[in-house]
Every structure is written in structure tokens, then in C-alpha cells.
Backbone as CSV, one residue per row, in Angstrom:
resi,resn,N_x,N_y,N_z,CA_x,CA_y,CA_z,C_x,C_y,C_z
1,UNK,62.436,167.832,91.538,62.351,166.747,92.440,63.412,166.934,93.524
2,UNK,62.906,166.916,94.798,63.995,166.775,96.104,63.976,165.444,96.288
3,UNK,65.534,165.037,96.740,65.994,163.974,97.284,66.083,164.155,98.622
4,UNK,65.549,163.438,99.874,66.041,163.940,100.913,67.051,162.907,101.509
5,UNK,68.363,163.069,102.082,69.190,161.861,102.523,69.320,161.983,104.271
6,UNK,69.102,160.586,104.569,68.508,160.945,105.862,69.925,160.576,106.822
7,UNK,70.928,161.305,107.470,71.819,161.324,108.237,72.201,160.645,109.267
8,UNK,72.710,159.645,109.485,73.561,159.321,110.307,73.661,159.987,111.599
9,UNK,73.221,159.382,112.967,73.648,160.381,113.722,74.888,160.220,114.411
10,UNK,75.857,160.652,114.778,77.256,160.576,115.176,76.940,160.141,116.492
11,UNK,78.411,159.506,116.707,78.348,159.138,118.350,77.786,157.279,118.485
12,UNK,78.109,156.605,119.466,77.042,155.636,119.254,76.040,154.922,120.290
13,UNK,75.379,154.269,120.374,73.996,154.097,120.662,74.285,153.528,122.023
14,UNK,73.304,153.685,123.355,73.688,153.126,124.657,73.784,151.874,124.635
15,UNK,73.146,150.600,123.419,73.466,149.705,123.390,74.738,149.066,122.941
16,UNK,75.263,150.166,122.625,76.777,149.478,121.734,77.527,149.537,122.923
17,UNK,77.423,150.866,123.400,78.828,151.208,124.539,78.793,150.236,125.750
18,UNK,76.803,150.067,125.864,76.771,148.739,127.071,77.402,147.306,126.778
19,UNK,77.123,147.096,125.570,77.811,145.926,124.993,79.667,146.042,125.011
20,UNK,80.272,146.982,124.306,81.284,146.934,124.477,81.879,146.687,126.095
21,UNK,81.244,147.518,127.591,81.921,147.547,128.375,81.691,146.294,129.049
22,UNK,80.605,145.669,128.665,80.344,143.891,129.053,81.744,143.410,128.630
23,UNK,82.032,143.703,126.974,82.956,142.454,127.380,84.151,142.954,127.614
24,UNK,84.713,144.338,127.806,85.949,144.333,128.986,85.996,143.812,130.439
25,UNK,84.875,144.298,131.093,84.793,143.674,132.344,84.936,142.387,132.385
26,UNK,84.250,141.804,130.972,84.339,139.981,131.296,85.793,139.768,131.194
27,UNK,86.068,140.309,130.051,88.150,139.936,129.999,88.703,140.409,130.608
28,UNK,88.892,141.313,131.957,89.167,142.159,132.793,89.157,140.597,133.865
29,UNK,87.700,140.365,134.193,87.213,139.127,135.207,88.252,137.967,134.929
30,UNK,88.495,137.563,133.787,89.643,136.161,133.343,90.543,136.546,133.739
31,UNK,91.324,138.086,133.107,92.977,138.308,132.708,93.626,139.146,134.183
32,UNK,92.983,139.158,134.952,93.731,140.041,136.151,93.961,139.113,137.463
33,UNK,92.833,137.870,137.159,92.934,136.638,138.311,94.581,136.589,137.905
34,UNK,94.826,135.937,136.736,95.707,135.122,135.894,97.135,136.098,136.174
35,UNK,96.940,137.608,135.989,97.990,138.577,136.159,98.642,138.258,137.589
36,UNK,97.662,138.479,138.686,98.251,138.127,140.461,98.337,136.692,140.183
37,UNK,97.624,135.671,140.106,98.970,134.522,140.128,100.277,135.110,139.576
38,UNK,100.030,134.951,138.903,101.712,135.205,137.626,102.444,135.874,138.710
39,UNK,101.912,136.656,139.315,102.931,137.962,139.938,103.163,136.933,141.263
40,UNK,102.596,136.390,141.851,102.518,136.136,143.057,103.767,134.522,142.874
41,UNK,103.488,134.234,141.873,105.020,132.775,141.169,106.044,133.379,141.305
42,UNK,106.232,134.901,140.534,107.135,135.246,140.251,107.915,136.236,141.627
43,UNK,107.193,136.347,142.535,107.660,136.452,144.048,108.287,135.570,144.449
44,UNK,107.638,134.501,144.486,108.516,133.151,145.011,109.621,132.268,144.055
45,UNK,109.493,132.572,143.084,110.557,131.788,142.141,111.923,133.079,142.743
46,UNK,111.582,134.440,142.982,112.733,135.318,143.307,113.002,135.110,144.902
47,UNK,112.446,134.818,145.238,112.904,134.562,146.726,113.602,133.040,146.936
48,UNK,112.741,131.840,146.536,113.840,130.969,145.719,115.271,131.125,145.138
49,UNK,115.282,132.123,144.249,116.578,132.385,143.830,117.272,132.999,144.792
50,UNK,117.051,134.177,145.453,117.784,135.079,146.493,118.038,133.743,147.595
51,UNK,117.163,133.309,148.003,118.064,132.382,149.067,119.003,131.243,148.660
52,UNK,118.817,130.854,147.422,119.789,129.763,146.852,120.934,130.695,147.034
53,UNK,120.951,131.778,146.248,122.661,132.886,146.429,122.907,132.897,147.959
54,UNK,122.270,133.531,148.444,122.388,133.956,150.333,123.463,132.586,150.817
55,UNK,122.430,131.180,150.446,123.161,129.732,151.213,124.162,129.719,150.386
56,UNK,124.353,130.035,149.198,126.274,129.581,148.694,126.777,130.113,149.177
57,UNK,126.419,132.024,149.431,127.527,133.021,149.640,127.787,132.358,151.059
58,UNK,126.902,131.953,151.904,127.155,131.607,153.605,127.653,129.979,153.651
59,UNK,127.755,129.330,152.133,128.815,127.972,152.607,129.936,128.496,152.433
60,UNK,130.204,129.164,151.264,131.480,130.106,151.036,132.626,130.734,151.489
61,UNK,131.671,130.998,153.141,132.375,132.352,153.486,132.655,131.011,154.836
62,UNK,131.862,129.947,154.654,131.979,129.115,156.010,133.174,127.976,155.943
63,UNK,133.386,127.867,154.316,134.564,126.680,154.193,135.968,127.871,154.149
64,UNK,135.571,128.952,153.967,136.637,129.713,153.631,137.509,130.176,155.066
65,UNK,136.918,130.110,155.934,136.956,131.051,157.738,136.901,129.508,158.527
66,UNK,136.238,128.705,158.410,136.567,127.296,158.932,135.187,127.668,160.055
67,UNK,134.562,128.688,159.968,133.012,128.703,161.252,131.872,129.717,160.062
68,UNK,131.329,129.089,160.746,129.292,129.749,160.183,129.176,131.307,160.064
69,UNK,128.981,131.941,159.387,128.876,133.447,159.758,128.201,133.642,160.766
70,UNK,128.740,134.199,161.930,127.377,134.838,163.130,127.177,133.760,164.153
71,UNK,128.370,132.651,163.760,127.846,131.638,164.978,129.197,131.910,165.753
72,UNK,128.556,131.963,167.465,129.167,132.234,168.534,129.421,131.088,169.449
73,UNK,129.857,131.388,170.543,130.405,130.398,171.400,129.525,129.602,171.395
74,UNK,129.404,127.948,172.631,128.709,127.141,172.590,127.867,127.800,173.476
75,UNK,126.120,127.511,173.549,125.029,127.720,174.796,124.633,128.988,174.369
76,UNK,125.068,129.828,173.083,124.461,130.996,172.580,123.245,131.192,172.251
77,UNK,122.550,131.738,172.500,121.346,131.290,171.290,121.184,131.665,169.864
78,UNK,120.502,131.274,169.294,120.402,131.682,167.577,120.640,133.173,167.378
79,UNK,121.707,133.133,166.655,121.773,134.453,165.792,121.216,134.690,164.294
80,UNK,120.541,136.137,164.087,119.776,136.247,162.909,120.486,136.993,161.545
81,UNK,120.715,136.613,160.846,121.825,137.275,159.777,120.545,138.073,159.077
82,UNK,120.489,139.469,159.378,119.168,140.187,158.749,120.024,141.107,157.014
83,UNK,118.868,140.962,155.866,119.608,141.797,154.699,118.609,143.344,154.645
84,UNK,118.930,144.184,154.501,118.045,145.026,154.146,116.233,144.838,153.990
85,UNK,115.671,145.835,154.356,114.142,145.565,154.202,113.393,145.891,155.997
86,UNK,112.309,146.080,155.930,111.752,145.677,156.696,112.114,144.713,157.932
87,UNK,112.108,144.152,159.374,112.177,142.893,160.080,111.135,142.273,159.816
88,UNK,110.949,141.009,159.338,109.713,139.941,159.221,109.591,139.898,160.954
89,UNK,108.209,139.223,161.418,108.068,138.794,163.038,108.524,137.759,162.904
90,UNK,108.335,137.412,164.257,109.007,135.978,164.717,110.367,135.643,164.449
91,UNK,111.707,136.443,164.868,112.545,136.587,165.028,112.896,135.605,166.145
92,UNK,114.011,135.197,166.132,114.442,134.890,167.273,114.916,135.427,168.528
93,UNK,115.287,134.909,169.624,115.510,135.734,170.482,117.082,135.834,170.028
94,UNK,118.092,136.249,170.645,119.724,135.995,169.749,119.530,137.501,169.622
95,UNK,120.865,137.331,168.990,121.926,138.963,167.943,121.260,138.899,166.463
96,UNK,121.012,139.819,166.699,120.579,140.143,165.016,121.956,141.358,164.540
97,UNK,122.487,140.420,163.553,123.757,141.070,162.825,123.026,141.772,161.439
98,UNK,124.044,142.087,160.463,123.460,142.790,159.195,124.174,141.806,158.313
99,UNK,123.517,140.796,157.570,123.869,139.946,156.632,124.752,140.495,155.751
100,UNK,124.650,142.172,155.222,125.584,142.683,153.944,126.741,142.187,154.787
101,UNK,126.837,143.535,155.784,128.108,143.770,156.352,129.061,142.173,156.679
102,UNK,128.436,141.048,157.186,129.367,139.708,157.289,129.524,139.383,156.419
103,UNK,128.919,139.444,155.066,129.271,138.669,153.722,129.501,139.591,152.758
104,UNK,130.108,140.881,152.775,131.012,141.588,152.489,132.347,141.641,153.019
105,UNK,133.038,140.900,153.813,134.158,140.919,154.484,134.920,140.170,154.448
106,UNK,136.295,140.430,154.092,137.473,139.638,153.191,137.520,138.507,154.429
107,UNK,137.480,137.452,154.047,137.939,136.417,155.031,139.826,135.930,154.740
108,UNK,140.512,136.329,155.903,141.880,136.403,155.524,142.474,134.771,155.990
109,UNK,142.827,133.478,155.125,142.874,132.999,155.240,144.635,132.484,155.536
110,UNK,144.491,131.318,155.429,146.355,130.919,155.504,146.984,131.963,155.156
111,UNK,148.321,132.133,155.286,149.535,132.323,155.076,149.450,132.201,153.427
112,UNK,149.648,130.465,152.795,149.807,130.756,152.173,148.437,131.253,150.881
113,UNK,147.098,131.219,151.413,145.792,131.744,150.977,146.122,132.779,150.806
114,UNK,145.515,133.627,149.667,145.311,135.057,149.596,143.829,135.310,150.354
115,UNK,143.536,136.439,151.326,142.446,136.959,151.480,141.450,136.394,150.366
116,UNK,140.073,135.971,150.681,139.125,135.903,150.016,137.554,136.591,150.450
117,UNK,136.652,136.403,149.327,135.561,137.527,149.946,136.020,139.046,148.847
118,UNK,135.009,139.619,148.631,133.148,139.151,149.496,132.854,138.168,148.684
119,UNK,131.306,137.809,149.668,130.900,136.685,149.508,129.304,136.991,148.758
120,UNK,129.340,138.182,148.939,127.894,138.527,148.153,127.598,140.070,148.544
121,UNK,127.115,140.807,147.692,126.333,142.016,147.950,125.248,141.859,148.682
122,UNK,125.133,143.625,148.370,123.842,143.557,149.233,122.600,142.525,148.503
123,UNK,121.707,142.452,148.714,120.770,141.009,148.368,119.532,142.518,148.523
124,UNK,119.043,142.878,149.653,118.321,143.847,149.498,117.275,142.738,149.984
125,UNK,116.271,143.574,150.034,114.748,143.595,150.749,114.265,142.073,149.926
126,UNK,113.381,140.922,150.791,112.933,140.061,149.420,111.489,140.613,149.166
127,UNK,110.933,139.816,148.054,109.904,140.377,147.131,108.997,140.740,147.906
128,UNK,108.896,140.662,149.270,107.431,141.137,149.706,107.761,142.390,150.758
129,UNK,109.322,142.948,150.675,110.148,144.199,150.704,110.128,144.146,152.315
130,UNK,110.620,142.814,152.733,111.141,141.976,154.185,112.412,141.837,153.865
131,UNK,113.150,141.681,155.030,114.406,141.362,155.465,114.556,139.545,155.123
132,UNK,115.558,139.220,154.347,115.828,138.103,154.181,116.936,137.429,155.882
133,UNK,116.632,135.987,156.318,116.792,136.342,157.387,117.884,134.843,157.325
134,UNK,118.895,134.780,157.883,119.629,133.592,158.148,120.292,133.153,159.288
135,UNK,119.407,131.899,159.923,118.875,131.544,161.161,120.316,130.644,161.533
136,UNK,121.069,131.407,162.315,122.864,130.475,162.067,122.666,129.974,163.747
137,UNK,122.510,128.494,163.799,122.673,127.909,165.309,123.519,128.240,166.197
138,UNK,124.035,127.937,167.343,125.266,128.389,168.118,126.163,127.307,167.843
139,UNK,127.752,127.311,168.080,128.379,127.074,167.564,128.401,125.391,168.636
140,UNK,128.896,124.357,167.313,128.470,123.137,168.054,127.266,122.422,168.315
141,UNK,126.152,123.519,168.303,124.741,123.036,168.100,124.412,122.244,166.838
142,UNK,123.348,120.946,167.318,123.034,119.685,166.276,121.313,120.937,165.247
143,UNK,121.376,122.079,165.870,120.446,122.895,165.467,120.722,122.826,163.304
144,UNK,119.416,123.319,163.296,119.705,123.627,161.490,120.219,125.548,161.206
145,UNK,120.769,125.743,160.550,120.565,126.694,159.294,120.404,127.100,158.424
146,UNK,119.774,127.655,158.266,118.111,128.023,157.445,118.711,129.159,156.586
147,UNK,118.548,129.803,155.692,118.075,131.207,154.793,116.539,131.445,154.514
148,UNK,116.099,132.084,154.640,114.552,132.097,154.948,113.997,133.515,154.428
149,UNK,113.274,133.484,153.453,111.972,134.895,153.454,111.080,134.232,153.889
150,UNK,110.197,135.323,154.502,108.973,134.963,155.469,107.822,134.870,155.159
151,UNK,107.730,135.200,153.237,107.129,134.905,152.650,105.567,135.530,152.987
152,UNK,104.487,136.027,152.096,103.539,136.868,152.051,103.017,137.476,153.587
153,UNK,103.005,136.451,154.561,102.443,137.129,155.641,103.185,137.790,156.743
154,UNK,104.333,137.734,156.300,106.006,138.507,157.231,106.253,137.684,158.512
155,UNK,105.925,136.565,158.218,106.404,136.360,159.954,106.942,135.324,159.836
156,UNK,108.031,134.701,160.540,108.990,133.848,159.985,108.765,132.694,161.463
157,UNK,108.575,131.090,160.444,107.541,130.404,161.457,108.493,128.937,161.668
158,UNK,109.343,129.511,160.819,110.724,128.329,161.030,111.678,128.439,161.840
159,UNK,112.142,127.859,163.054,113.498,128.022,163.688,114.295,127.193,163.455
160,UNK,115.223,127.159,164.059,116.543,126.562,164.180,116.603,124.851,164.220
161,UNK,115.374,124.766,165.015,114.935,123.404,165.264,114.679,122.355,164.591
162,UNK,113.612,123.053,163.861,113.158,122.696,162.396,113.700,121.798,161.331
163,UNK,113.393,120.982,161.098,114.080,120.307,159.677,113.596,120.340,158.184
164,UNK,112.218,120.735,158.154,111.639,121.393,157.212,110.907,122.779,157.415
165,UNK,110.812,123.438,156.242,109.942,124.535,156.418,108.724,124.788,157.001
166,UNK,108.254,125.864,157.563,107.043,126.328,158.429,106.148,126.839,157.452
167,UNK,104.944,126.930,157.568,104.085,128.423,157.425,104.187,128.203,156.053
168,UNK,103.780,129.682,155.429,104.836,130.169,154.271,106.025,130.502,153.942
169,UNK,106.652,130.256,154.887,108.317,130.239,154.638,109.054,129.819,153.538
170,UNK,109.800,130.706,152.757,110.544,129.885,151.556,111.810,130.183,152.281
171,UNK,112.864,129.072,152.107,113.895,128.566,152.051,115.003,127.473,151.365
172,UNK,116.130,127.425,152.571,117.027,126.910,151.758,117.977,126.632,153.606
173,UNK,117.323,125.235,153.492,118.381,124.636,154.743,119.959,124.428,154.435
174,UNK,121.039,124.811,155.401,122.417,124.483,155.346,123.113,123.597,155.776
175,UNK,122.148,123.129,156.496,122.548,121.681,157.687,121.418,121.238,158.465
């Protein structure tokens, strides 16, 4: 008597593999929306943070020196305290200084004060790898100052004028 045993064929069937890649794509479709939010919070909660540091290091360096970093005589126009990165648009017209270089620099106070400073490192590019930008009025001006990323679309839509934020602008007013 033969038994015959009938084999298995290896590999598996176009309906399995179609089925399986259904439901990656479907959890692919939920979990990657959910991934760019997440990422796109976590841009702005860091640019949030970077400008909260930026405005202490620049009250800091402003109670310490008795004037604003970068603010000039009266009738000046706005100067731009730029950090590393890219220039966002919509700059002002004004001096664009280098934010490290002023808030790296010992502010030499009284006699009997010891030198103080720095007031912050470099800060570097913000999350959307733009120049973090700090909008310092002229000196005596009822103007605001701002710390500002320009936030996803690079162009910075807040001035001096301003009492709240523009656009997408994240900030952190100083006055």
C-alpha cells in the first residue's frame, strides 16, 4: 500500500501578501499624520523655549549695562540681533548685528561690580534652521522688543510696532 502525502507549497499566496500590505498602508495612513503633528509641536515647543532663553539672556545683559543690546542713539531705526542659521525675510530695515557675538560679551560694570556675562551661547539656527531674530527699538523709542522665530514659512511678520504676534511668528515680547 502507498501513502501519498500531499505537500505544502512554500512561500505564500497573493492573497495573504495583498492582505498583509492593506493593513500596513492602513497603519502607515493613521501613524505618520500623528508622527508630523508630533514633530511639527515639538518645533514650536523648541522655539518657545529658545526664545524664552534669548529674552532672559537680553534682560540680563540689559539690567546689567543699564541699555538694550543693539539699541542706538535716538531716530535710529530698528536693529536686528540675528543667531546663526539662515536670514528669515522680512527683516527690518536697521543694522543687523550677530546675537552670539553681543551676548557673549563681559558687560564691565561698577567699580565696585565684577565684570559680568556672557549672557548666553550660541543658541544656533531655530527648528526650521532660520536665524532667531531680536527686534531691539532705537533707544528711547515707546517701540516693542520682540525675540522672534519666523516660524514654518521664514518670514518674520512682526515689527517693532507690534504688540502682539504676526503670522506664524513665535515669540517672546520685552517691552
Amino acid at each position: 500500500m502507498r501513502i501519498f502525502i500531499k505537500k505544502q507549497p512554500l512561500g505564500f499566496s497573493l492573497l495573504e501578501v495583498v492582505l498583509v500590505m492593506a493593513v500596513f498602508i492602513g497603519a502607515a495612513g493613521v501613524v505618520l499624520p500623528l508622527l508630523y503633528a508630533e514633530m511639527q509641536d515639538s518645533k514650536i515647543t523648541r522655539a518657545i523655549d529658545d526664545t524664552s532663553r534669548i529674552a532672559q539672556a537680553i534682560s540680563q545683559s540689559a539690567r546689567a549695562t543699564g541699555a538694550m543690546p543693539g539699541e542706538d542713539e535716538p531716530n535710529m531705526p530698528c536693529a536686528a540681533l540675528l543667531s546663526s542659521g539662515t536670514r528669515p525675510g522680512g527683516l527690518p530695515l536697521g543694522r543687523n548685528l550677530n546675537l552670539f557675538t553681543i551676548l557673549s560679551k563681559s558687560a564691565a560694570g561698577a567699580e565696585s561690580q565684577p565684570a559680568q556675562g556672557p549672557y548666553l551661547g550660541d543658541v544656533g539656527a531655530d527648528p526650521f534652521n532660520r536665524a532667531y531674530v531680536v527686534l531691539v527699538p532705537a533707544k528711547g523709542s515707546p517701540d516693542h522688543c520682540w525675540v522672534l522665530c519666523a516660524g514654518r514659512d521664514g518670514i518674520i511678520q512682526t515689527t517693532e510696532k507690534d504688540s502682539t504676534l504676526r503670522g506664524d511668528d513665535i515669540g517672546v515680547c520685552l517691552r
